[in-house]
PAKEZA-798055 format. One record per atom (N, C-alpha, C): x, y, z. Coordinates in pm, whole numbers, plus 32768, in hexadecimal, padded with zeros to 4 digits. Each point is the difference from the previous one (the first is absolute). Layout:
<pts>
XYZ
...
</pts>
This chain:
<pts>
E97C8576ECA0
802D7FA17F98
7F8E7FE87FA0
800B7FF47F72
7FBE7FF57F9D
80107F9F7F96
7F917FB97FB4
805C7FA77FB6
7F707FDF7FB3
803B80017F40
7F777FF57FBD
7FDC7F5D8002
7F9B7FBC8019
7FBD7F9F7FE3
7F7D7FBE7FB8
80487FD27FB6
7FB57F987F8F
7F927FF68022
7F4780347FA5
7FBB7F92803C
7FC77FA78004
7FAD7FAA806B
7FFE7FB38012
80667F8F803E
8090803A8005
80687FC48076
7FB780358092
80357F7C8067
7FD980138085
807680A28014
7FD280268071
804080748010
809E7FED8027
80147FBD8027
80AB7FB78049
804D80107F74
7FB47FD07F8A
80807FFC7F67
803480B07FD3
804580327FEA
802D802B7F95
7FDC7FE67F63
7FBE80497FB7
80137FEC7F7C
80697FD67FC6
800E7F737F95
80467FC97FD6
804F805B7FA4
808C7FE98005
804C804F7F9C
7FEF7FC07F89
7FFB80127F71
7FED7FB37F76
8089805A7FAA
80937F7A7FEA
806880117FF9
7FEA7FD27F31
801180047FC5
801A7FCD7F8B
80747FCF7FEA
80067F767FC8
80807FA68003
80247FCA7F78
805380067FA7
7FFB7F9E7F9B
7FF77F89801D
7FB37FB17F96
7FF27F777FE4
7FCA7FAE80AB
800180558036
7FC77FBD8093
7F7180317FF1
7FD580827FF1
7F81800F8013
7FDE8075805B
7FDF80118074
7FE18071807C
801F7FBF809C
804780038005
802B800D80B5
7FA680588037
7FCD7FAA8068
7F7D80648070
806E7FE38070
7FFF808C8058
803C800B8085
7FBC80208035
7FD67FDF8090
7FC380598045
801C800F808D
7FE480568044
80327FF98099
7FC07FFA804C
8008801E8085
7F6C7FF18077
8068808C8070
7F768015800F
7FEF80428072
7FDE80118088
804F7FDF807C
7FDF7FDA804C
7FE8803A807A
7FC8806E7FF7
7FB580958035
7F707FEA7FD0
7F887FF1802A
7F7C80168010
7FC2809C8031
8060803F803E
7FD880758050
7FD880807F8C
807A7FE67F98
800980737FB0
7F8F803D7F83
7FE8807E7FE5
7FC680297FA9
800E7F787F76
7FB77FDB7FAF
80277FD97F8A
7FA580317F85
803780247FAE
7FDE805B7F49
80137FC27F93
7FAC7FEA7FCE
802E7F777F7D
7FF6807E7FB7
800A7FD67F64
801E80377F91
7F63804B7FD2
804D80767FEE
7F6E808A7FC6
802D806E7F8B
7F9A805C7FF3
8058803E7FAC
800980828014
803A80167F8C
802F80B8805E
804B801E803F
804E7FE2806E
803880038064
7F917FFD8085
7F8D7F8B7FF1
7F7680388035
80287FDA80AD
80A07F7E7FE6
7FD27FE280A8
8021807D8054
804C805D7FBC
8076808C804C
7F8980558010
7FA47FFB7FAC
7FA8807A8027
7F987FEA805A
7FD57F5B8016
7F9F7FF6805C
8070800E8080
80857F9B800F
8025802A8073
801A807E806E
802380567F84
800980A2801C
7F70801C8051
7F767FEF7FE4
7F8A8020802A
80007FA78081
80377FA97FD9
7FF17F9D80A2
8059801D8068
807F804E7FCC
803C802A8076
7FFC80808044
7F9F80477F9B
7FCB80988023
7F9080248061
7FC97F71802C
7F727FE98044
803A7FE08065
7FCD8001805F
7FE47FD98094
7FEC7F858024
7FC77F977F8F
7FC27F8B8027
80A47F90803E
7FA87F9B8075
80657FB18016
80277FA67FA5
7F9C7FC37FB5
7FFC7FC47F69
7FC180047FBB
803C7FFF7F8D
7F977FD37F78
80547F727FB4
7F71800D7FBD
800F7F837FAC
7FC280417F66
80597FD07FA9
7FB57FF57F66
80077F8F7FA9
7F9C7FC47FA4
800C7FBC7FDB
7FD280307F5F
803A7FCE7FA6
7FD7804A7F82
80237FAA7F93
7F907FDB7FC7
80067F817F77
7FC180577F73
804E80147F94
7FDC80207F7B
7FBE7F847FAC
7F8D7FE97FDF
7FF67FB77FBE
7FD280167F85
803180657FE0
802180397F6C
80907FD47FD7
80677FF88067
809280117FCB
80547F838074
7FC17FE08071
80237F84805A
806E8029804C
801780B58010
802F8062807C
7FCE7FEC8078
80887FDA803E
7FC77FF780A6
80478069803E
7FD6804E808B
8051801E805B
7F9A7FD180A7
807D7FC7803D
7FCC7FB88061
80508068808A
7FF28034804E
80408032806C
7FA57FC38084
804A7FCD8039
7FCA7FBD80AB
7F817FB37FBE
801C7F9E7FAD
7F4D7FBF7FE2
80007F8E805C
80547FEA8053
7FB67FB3806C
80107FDD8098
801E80A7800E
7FD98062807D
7F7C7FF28027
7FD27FB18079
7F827FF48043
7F7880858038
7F9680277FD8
7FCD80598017
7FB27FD58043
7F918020805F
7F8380068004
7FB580137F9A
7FAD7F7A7FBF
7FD680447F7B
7F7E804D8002
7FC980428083
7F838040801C
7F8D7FD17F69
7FC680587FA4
7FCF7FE17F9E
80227FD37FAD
805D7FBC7FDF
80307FD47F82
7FF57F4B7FF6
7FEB7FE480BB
7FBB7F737FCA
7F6B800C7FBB
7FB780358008
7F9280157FB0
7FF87FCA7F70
8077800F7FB2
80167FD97F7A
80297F5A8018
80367FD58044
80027F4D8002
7F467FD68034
800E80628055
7F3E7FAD8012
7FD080237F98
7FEC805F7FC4
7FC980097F85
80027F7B7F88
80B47FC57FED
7FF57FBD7F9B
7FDE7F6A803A
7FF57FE4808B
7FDB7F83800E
7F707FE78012
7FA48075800A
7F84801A7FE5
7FD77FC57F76
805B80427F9F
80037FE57F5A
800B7F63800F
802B7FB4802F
80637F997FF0
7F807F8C8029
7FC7803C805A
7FA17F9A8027
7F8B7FF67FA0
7FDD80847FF7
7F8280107F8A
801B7FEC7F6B
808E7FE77FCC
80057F957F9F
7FD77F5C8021
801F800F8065
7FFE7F4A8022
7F8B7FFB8022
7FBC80647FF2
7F4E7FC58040
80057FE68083
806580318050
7FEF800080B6
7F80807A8030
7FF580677F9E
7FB080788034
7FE480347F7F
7FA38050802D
7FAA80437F90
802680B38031
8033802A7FA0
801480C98012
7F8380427FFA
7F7C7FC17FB9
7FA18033803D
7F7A7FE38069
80497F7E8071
7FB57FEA8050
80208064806C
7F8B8020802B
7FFA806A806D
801B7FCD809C
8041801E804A
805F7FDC80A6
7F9D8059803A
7FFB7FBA806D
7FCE80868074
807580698045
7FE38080800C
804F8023801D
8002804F809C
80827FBD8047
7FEC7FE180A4
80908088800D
7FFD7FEC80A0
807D80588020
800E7FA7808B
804E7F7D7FCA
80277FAB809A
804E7FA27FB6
806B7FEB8034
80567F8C7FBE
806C7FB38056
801A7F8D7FE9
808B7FCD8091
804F800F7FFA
8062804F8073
808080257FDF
80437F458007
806580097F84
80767F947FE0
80207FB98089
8016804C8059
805E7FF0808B
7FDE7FAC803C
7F76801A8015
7F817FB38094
7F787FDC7FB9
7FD3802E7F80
7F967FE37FBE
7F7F8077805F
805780658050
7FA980518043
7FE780897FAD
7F688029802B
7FCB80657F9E
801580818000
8008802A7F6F
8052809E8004
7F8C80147F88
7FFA80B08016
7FCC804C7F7E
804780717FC4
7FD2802D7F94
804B80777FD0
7FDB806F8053
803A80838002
7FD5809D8007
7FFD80387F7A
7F7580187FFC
7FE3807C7F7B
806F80687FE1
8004801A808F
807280897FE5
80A87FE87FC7
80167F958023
80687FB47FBA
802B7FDF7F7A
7F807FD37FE7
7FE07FDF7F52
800B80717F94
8026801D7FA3
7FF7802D7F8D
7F53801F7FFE
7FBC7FB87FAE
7F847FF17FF3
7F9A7FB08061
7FB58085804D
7F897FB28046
7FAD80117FD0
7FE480127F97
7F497FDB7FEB
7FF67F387FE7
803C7FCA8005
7FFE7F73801A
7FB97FE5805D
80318038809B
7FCF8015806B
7F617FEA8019
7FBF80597FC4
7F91804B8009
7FA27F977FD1
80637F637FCC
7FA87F927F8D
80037F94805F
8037801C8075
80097F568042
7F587FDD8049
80177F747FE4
7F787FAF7FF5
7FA580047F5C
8040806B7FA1
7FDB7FEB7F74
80717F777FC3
7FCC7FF17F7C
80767FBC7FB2
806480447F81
80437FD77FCC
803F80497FA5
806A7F787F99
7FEA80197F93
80337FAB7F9B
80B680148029
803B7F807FB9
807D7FD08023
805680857FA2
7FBD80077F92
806480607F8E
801080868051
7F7180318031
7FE0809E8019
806D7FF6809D
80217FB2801C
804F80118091
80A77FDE7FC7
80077FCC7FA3
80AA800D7FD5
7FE480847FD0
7FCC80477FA8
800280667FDB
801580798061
7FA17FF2808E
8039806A8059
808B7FB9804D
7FF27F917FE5
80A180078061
806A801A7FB0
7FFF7FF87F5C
808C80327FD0
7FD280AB7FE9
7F9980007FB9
7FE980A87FE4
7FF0808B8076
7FB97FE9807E
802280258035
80327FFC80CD
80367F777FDA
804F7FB18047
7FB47FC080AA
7F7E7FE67FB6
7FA380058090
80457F7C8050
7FFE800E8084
80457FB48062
7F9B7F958018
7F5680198026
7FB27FBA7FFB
7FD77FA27FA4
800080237F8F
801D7F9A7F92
808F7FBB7FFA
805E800B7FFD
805F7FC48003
7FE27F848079
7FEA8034805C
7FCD7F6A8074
7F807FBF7FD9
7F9880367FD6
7FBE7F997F92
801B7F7E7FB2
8062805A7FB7
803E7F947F8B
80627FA1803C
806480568072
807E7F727FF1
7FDB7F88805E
7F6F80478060
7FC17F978059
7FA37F937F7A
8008802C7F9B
7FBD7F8D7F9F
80627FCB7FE6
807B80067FB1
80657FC57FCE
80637FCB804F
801780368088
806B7FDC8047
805B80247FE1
8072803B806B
809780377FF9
80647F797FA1
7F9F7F8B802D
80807F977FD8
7FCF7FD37F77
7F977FEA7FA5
802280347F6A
802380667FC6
7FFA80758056
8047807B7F8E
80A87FCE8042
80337FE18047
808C7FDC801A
800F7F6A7FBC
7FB67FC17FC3
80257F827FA8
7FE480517F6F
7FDB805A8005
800580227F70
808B80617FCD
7FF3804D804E
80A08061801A
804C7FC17FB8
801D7F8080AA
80777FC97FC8
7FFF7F847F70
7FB280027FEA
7FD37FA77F3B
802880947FD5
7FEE80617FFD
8012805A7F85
80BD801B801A
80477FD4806A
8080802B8018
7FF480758050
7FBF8052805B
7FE880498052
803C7FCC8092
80547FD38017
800B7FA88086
8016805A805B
8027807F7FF9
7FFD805C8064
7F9E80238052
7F93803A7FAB
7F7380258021
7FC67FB98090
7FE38041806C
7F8D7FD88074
7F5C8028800A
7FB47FA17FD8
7F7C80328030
7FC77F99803D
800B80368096
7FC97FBA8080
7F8B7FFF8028
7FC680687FE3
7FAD805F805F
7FAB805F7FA0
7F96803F8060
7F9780427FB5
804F80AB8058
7FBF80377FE4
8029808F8018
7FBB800380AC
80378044805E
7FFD8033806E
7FD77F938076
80657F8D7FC2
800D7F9A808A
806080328068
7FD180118051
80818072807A
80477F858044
7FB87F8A802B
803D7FA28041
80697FB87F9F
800680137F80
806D7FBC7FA5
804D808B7FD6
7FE380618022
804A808B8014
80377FEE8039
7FE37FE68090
80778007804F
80617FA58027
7FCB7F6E7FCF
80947FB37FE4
80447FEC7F65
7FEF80527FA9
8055802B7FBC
7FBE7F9F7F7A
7F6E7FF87FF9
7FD67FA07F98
7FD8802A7FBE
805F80807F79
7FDA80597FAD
80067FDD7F76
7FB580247FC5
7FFD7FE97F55
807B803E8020
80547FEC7F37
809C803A8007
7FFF7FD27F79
804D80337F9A
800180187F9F
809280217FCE
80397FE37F95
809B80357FBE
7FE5807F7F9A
803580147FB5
800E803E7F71
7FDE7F9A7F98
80807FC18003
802D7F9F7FC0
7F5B7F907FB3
7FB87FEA809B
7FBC7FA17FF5
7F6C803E7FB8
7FD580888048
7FA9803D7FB3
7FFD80137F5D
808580177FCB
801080117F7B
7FD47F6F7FC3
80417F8C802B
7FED7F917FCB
7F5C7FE67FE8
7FB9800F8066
7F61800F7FDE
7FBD804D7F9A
804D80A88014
7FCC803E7F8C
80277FF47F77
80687FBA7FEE
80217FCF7F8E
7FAE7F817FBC
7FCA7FD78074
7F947F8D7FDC
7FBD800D7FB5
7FC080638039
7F6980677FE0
802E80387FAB
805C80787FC2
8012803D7F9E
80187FA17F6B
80397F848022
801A7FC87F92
7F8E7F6E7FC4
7FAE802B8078
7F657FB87FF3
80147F718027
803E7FB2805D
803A7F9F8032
7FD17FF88091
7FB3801B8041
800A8034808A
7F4E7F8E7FD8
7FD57FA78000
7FA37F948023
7FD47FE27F5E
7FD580757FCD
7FF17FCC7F88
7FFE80B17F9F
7FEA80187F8D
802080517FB6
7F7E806D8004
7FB07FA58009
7F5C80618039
802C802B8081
80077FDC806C
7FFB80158082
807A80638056
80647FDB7F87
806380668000
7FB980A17FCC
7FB880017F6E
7FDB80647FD1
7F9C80408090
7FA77FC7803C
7FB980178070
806280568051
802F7FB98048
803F8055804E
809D804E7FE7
7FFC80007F56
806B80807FEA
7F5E80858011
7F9E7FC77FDF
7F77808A7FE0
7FF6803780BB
7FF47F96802A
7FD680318088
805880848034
808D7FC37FFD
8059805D803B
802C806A7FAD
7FFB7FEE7FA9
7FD580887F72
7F978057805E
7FA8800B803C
7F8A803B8065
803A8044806E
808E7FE28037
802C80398088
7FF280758011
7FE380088074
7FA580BB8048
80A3803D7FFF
806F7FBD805C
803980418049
80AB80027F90
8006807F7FD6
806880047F8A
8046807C8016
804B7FE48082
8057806A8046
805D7FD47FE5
804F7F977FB2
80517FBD7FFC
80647FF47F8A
7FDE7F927FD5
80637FE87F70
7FC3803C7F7D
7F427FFD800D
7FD780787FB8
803180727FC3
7FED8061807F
80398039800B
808A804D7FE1
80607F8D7FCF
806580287FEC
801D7FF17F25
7F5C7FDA7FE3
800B7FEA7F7C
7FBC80497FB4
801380487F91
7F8D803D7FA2
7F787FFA7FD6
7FBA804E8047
7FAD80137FE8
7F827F887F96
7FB67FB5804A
7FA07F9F7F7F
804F7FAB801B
80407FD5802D
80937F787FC8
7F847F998069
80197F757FE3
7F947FB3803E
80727FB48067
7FB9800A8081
80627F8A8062
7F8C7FC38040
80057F6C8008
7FEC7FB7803A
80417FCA80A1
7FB780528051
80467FEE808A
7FBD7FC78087
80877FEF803E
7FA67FEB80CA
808480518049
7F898067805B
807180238066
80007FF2807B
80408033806E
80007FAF8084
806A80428078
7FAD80278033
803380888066
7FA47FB18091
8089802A8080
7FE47FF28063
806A80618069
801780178082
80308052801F
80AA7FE47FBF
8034807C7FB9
809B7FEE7FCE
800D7FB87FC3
7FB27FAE7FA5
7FEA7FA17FBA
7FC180407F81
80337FF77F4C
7FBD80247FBD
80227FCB7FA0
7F957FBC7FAA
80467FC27F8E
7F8B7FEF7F68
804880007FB8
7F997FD97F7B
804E7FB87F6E
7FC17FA87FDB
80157F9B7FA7
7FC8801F7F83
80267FFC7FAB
7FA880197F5D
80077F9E7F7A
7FC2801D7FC2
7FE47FD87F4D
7FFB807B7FD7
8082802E7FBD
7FE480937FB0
7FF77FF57F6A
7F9680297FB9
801280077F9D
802D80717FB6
804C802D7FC9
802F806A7FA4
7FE27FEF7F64
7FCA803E7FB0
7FA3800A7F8A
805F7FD57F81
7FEB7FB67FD8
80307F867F87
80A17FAA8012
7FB37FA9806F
809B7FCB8044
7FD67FB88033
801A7F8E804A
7FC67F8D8070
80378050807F
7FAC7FC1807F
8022805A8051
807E7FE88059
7FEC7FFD8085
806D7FEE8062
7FB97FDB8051
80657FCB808F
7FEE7FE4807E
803D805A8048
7FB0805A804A
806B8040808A
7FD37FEA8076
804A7FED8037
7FCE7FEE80BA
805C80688059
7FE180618057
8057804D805D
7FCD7FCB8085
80517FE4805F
7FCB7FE48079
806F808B806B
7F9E80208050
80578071805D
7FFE7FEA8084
803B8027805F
80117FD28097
8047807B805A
7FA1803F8048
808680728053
7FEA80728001
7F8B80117F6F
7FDC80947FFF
7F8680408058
8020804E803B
7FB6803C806B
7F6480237FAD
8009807C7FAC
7FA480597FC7
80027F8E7F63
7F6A7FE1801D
7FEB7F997F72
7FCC808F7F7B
802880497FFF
7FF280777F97
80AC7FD87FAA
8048800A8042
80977FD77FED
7FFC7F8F7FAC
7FB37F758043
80407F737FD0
7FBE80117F84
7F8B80238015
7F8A80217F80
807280367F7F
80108072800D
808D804A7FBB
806B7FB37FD1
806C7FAE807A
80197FC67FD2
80067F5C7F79
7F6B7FFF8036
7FDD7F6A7F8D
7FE280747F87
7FDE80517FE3
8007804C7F87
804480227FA9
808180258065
805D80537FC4
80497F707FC9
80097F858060
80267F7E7FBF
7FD77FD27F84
7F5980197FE8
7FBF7FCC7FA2
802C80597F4C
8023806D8052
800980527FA1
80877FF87F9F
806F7FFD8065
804A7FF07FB1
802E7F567FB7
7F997FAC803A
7FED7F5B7FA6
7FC1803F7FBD
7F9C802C7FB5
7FAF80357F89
805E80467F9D
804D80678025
805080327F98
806D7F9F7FE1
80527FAF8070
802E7FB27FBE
800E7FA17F5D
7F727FCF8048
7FCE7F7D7FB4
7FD5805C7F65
7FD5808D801B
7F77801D7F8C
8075807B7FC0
803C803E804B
805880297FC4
7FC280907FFB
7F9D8036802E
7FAE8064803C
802D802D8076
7FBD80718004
801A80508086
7F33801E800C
7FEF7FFE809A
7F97800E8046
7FD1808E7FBF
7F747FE17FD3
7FD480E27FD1
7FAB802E8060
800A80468023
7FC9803D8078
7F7E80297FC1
</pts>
């Protein structure tokens, strides 16, 4: 079942019908929907929701999610945006902006230097856990504990190239429960960030970051439209993630030079990536793909491409040049 929606309606409405009436004015109707389970596709162009669905039903994955905001033209297409994921890396981008959030307010300074440790309390019992190098993306972090390292240069490896050790750095400064009072101020109410990366004892009773579509877009729309703490701090971290190493993804699925601003976030069968795309004399977009199910992450990779790709010709009216 499918059904286009308005946005900014909660997901339950139907887009209002707009009837023209003499001498009365416009009759708004609208209906509700009272299925939560189902795919939902708001209004795009092209025929863009038929062609992403086609790619989504050609894959293997148990789900996806897309979320997709024009803010050149105020095109949405929304499918499953608030289908629950594991959001593996993609909480990274809420610690990031409540990092921002504090160092406007003069809570912290981005270039005071932290020591940098590998011991932290798991949520559960307040009992001690560390990372594995071999786990992480980037260990030369590793190689620094008992050195220090400035607040900026450690968001920078945790969005650019997604260091796990820095990420527990930072959210042990800020706490899980201001980046979840900030979320939900920006309208993010979906979003979970509990936890620092590789607490096994909140692993195993089920105390996982988790993340929507839906809710990721709402953030990057923050940030893309320079609203996300303040208009500097937004520009900050649209630059940071402009830097991302890992562009197997929605990159990927765009022409060559085109600038995206991203975070991605892979764990076993788990693969996902969020963007700021810019396409050359146009304001940009929001896309978010989230995937679930796919065995071989070469595939999901593929798939967020072949997604990204055909939102780019959509919107730009281009085709990808090889």
């Amino acid at each position: 079942m499918r059904y286009h929606q308005a946005p900014d309606q909660p997901s339950f409405l139907k887009p209002c019908l707009l009837l023209r009436l003499p001498l009365i004015g416009i009759l708004v109707i609208c209906s509700f929907s009272f299925s939560r389970a189902f795919p939902i596709i708001a209004a795009a162009p092209n025929d863009l929701d038929k062609k992403v669905d086609e790619l989504i039903r050609a894959s293997s994955a148990e789900t996806v999610a897309v979320a997709y905001y024009d803010l050149a033209t105020g095109a949405e297409l929304l499918i499953n945006p608030d289908a629950t994921f594991h959001a593996a890396s993609m909480m990274k981008v809420p610690v990031m902006m409540e990092i921002f959030r504090q160092a406007a307010a003069g809570k912290l300074s981005l270039d005071k230097r932290i020591p940098i440790k590998n011991g932290f309390a798991s949520i559960v019992d307040g009992s001690h856990y560390s990372l594995t190098p071999e786990s992480d993306s980037y260990q030369q972090l590793y190689t620094r504990v008992g050195q220090t390292e400035t607040i900026r240069e450690l968001i920078r490896l945790m969005i650019t190239v997604s260091s796990n050790l820095a990420t527990n750095l930072l959210i042990e400064r800020v706490t899980p429960e201001r980046v979840m009072d900030l979320m939900h101020t920006l309208g993010a109410k979906h979003i979970r960030v509990l936890r620092g990366v590789e607490d096994g004892k909140a692993f195993e009773k089920g105390l996982n970051n988790t993340t929507t579509a839906r809710d990721l877009m709402i953030i990057l729309r923050r940030i893309a439209e320079r609203r996300a703490v303040s208009a500097k701090a937004s520009d900050e971290m649209i630059k940071i993630m402009l830097g991302q190493k890992f562009n197997e993804g929605i990159p990927a699925g765009l022409p060559l030079g085109t600038r995206v601003s991203h975070k991605t976030g892979s764990i076993t069968r788990i693969n996902h990536d969020a963007a700021i795309v810019y396409p050359p004399r146009r304001k940009p977009y929001v896309l978010v793909v989230l995937t679930r199910g796919i065995e071989d992450e070469k595939r999901s990779h593929k798939l967020i491409a072949d997604i990204s790709r055909v939102v780019y010709e959509a919107g730009s009216g281009e085709r990808k040049r090889e």
